[in-house]
N, C-alpha and C positions, 0 to 999 in steps of 0.2 A: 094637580097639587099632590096627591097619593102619591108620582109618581115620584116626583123628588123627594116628599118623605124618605120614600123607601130607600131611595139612593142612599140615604143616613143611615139605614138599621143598625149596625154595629156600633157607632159611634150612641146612637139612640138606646140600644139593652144595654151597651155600658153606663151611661147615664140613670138611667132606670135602676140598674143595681146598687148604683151612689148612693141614689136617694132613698134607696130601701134600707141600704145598711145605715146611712145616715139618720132617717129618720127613724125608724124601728126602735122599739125598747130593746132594752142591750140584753134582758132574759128573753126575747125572741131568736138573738142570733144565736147558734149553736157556736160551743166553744171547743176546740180542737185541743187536749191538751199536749199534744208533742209541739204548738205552735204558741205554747203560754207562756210567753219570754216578756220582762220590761218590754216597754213600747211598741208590740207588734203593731198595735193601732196605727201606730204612725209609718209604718212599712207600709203597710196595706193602703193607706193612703196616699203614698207615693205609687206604690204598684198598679193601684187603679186611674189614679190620672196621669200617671205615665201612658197605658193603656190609650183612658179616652184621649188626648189628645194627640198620640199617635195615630188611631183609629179616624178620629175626626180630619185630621189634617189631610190625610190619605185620599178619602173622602171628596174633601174636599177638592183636590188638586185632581180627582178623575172626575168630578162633576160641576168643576166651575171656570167661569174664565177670568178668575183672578189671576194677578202675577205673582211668582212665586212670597215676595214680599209682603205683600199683602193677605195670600195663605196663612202665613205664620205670624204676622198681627191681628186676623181674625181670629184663629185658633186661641192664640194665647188672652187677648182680650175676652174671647168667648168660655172658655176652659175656665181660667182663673176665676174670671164671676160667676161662674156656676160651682166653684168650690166654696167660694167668701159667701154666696147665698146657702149654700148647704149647710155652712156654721153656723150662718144667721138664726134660720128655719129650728136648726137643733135648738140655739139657745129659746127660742118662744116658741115652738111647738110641741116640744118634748118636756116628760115629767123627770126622766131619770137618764137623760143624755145631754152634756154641755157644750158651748162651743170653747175649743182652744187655739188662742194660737199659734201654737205648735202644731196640729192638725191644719189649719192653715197654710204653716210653712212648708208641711210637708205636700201640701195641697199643688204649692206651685211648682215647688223641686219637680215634684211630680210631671208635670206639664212642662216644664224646663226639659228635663228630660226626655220624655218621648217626640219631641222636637228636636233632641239632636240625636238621638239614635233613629233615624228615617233616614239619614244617608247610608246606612248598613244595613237597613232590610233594601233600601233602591239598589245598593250594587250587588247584596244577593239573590236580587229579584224575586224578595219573597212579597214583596205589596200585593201582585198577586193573589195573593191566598188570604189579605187583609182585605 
């Protein structure tokens, strides 16, 4: 069982970091100010599940004997409700963080995207190094 966790870890620390930045009070995160532009939030949102479900998909397609089809309806079925429960959790578990959804949106773009950019790291054969 360890062992297939581990098959995940990257897809797994990105996740991790989700729900850190997700859940965390917003005066825990540090705030970068050459990055304090309208909407970064929502950048960052797309950037990191772009990420996890590139990561995940990856993953998944070196450790499992789904067909390609099927890869990319787990991911996206799995991805997007771990983004729609991260809003969830914000809006009832947090005192000074909301859910939006615009965060949301940008939730699935996110995963929309790193879904179609895996044919460009496959033919620069960098998956590899993912």
């Amino acid at each position: 069982m360890l062992d297939r966790i581990l098959k995940y870890w990257k897809p797994i620390l990105i996740a991790l970091v989700i729900c850190y930045g997700s859940l965390a009070s917003s005066s825990n995160l540090n705030k970068v100010n050459f990055l304090a532009f309208k909407n970064i939030d929502k950048l960052i949102h797309f950037l990191m599940y772009a990420a996890l479900s590139l990561l995940f998909f990856i993953a998944l397609r070196k450790n499992s004997q789904f067909k390609r089809k099927e890869q990319i309806i787990i991911t996206l079925m799995l991805v997007i409700s771990y983004g729609l429960i991260m809003e969830v959790f914000q809006f009832y578990f947090t005192s000074d963080r909301s859910a939006e959804l615009m965060d949301a949106f940008a939730n699935i773009l996110g995963t929309l995207f790193g879904l179609l950019i895996f044919p460009i790291f496959y033919k620069l054969n960098l998956i590899k190094y993912l």
